[in-house]
C-alpha positions in Angstrom: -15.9 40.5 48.3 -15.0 38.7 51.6 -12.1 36.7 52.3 -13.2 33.0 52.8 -10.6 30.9 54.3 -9.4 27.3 55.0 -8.7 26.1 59.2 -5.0 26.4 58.8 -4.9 29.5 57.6 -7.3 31.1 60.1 -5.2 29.2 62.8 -2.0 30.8 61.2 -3.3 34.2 61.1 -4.3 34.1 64.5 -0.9 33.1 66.3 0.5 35.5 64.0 -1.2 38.6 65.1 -0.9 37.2 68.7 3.0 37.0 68.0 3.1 40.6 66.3 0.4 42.8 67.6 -2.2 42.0 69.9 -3.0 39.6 72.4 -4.9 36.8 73.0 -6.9 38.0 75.4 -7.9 41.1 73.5 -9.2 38.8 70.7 -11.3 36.9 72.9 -13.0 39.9 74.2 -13.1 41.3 70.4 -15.1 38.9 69.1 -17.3 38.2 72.6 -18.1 41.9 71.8 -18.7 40.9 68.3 -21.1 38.7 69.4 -22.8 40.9 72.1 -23.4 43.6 69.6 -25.3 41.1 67.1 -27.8 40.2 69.5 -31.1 41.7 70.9 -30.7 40.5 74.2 -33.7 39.3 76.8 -35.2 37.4 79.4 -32.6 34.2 80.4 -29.6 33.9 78.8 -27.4 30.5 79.2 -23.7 30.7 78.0 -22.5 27.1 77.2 -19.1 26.7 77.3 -16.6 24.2 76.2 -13.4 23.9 77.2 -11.0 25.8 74.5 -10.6 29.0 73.6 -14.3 29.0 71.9 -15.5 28.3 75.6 -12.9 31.3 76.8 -15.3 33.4 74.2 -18.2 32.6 76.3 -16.9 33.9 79.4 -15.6 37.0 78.0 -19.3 37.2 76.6 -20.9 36.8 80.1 -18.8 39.3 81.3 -19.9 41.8 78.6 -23.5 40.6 79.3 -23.4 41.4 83.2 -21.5 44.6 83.0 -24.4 45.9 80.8 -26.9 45.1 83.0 -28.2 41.2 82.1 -27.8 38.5 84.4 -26.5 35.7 82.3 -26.1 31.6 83.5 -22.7 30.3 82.4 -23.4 26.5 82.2 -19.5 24.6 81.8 -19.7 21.6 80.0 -15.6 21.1 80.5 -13.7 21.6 83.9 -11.1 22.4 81.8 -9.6 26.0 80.4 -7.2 27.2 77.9 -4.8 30.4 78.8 -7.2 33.0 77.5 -10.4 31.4 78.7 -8.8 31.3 82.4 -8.0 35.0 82.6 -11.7 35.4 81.8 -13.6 32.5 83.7 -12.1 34.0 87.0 -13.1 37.8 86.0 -16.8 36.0 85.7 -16.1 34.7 89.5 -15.1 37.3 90.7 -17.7 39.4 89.8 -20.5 36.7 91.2 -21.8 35.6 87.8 -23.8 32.6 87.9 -22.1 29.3 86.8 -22.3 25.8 87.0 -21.3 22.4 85.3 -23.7 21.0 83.5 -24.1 17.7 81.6 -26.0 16.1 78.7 -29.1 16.2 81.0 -29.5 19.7 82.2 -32.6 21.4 82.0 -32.5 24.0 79.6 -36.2 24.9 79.3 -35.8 28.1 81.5 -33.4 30.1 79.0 -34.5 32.7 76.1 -31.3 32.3 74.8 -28.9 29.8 74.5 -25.2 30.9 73.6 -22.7 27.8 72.1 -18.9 28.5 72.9 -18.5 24.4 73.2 -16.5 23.5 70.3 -14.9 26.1 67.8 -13.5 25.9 64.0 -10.7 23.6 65.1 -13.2 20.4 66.0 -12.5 17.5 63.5 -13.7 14.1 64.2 -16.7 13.0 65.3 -18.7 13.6 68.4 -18.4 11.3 71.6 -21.9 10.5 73.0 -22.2 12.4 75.8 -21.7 16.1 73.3 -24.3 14.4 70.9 -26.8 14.4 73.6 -26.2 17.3 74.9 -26.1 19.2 71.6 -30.0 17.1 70.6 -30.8 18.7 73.9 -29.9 22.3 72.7 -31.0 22.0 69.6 -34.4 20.4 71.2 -34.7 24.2 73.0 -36.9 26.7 72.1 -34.8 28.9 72.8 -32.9 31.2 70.2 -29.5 29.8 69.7 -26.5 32.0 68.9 -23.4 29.7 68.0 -20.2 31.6 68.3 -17.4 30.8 65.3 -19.1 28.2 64.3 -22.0 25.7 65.4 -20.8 23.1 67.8 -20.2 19.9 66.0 -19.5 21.2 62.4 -16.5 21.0 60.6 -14.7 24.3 60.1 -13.0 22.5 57.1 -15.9 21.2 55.0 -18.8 21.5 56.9 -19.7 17.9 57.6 -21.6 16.6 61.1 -20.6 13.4 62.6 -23.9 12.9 63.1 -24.9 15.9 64.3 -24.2 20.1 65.0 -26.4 22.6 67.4 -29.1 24.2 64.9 -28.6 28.0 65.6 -30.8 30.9 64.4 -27.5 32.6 64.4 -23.9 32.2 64.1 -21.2 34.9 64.5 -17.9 33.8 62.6 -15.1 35.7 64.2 -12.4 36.8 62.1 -13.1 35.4 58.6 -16.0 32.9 57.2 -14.3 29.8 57.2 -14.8 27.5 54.1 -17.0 24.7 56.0 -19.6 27.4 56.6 -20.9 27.1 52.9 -20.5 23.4 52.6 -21.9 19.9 53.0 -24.8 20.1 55.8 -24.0 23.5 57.0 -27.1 24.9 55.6 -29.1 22.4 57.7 -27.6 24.0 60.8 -26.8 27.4 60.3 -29.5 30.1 60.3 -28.7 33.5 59.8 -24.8 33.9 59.0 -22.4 37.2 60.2 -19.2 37.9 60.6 -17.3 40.1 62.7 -14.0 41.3 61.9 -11.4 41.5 65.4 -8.4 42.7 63.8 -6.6 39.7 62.8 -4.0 39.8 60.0 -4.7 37.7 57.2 -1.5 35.2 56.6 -2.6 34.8 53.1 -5.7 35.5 50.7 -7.2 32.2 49.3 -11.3 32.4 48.7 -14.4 35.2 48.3 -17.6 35.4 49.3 -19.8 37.0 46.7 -23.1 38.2 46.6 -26.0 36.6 44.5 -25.7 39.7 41.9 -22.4 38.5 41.3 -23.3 35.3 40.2 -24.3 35.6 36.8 -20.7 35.8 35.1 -20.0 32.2 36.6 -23.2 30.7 35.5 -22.9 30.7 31.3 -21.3 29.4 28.9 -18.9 26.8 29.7 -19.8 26.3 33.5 -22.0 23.9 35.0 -24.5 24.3 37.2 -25.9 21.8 39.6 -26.1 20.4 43.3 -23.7 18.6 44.9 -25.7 15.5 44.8 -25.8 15.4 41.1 -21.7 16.3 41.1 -21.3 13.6 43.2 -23.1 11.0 41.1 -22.1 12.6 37.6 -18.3 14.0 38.5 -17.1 12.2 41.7 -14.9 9.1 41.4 -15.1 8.9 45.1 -18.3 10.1 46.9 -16.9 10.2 50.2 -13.3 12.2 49.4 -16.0 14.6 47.8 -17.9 14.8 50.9 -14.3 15.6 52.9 -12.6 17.2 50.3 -14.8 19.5 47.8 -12.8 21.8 47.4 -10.0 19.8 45.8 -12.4 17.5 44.3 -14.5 20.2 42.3 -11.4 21.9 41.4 -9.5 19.2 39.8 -12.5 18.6 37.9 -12.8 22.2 37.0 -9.1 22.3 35.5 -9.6 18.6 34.1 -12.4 20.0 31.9 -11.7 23.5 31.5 -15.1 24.3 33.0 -16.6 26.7 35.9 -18.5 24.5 38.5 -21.5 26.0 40.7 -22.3 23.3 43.0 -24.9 24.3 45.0 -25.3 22.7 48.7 -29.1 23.7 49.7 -28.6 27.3 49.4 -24.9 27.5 49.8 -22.8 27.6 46.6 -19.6 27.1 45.8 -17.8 28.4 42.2 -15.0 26.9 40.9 -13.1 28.2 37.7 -9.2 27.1 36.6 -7.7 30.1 39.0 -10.4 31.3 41.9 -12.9 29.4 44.4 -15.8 31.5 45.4 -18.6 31.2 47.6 -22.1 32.7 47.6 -25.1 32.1 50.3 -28.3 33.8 51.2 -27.9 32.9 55.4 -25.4 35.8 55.3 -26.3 39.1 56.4 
């Protein structure tokens, strides 16, 4: 089993193997190597970058690109850097690699692949226009689209898009799946799901990922099986603090009625008995 876990605790984990072991700017080139390594790379490659420490992935990625012989396009969306993402944006510079700003209108008809380093697992919130259209015009690319972390415009937390996420054929978590991979609309968005491991300590143990063989202890007597649209009409006092909480909502209602829950979003389950939260999905390879 895989370690599934919440925002916080990835955010936690993170500064703490900063503080205790390795730096932040050998993460960031950990899991832009993650990323490389996924990835059969060709033609026109455009790196979209935000301007956190997800955007700081990208450039560590173009640099990995060039220095193995592909000519990527790093297209900023943000003037603006984090530490990390500095150290790496002027290693790109120096070393010529195309960049420019771009906006919500720029033509992105000439890439094979589109990267997303815009907005990581910390985005909460909903979009401003401006990201909205520029994300319609990614997702509007027939290009293939590779989102790093997680898909631009998704909530780390539980999955939700205010109104709207990039539509990738892949996404590389880095670290650990975070819980709002599996939930709400994330199966509209996410295609193929991996994750890549860079060495960061886990603060604390909270959720699994389990494979479909796995699921047939959860799914007998006393559980109940169903989607999360039914849960919501049949379980949920409050439709919308299901939609932003399900984990707490499915599990009060799991210890309420001494039951096992697997509530299935599209694809994407999520198993609740009176101790453990699971998750199971078929986009993860």
């Amino acid at each position: 089993m895989e370690n599934v876990i919440s925002v916080k605790n990835m955010r936690e984990s993170d500064a703490f193997t900063i503080n205790t072991s390795v730096s932040g700017k050998e993460l960031m080139n950990r899991a832009a190597f993650g990323v490389y390594k996924n990835v059969r790379w060709k033609g026109n490659t455009a790196v979209i970058c935000g301007s956190g420490n997800n955007g700081g992935d990208g450039y560590a990625l173009a640099e990995i690109l060039f220095d193995n012989g592909y000519r990527p396009t790093i297209l900023r969306f943000s003037e603006k850097l984090s530490q990390d993402g500095a150290y790496y944006y002027e290693r790109c510079k120096n070393k010529g690699i195309s960049e420019r700003l771009c906006d919500e209108y720029t033509d992105l008809s000439s890439y094979d692949i589109i990267v997303d380093c815009i907005l990581g697992t910390g985005f909460s919130g909903e979009l401003r226009e401006d990201m909205i259209n520029l994300i319609e015009n990614i997702n509007r690319s027939p290009a293939y689209k590779v989102s790093v972390d997680i898909n631009s415009g998704l909530s780390g937390a539980n999955g939700t898009a205010k109104p709207i996420a990039v539509k990738s054929d892949l996404t590389v978590s880095i670290g650990y799946f975070k819980t709002g991979m599996f939930l709400n609309d994330a199966n509209d968005y996410i295609g193929s799901l991996k994750n890549e491991d860079i060495g960061i300590k886990l603060v604390k143990k909270q959720y699994y990922l389990i494979d479909k063989d796995e699921l047939s202890p959860f799914t007998g007597y006393s559980s109940v099986s169903l989607s999360a649209e039914k849960f919501a009409l049949e379980y949920a006092t409050d439709e919308d603090e299901f939609r932003r909480n399900p984990l707490k909502t499915v599990s009060k209602e799991s210890c309420d009625s001494q039951k096992i829950f697997v509530v299935d979003y599209n694809g994407s389950k999520l198993i609740v008995d009176q101790t453990y939260v699971y998750f199971q999905s078929d986009k993860v390879i």
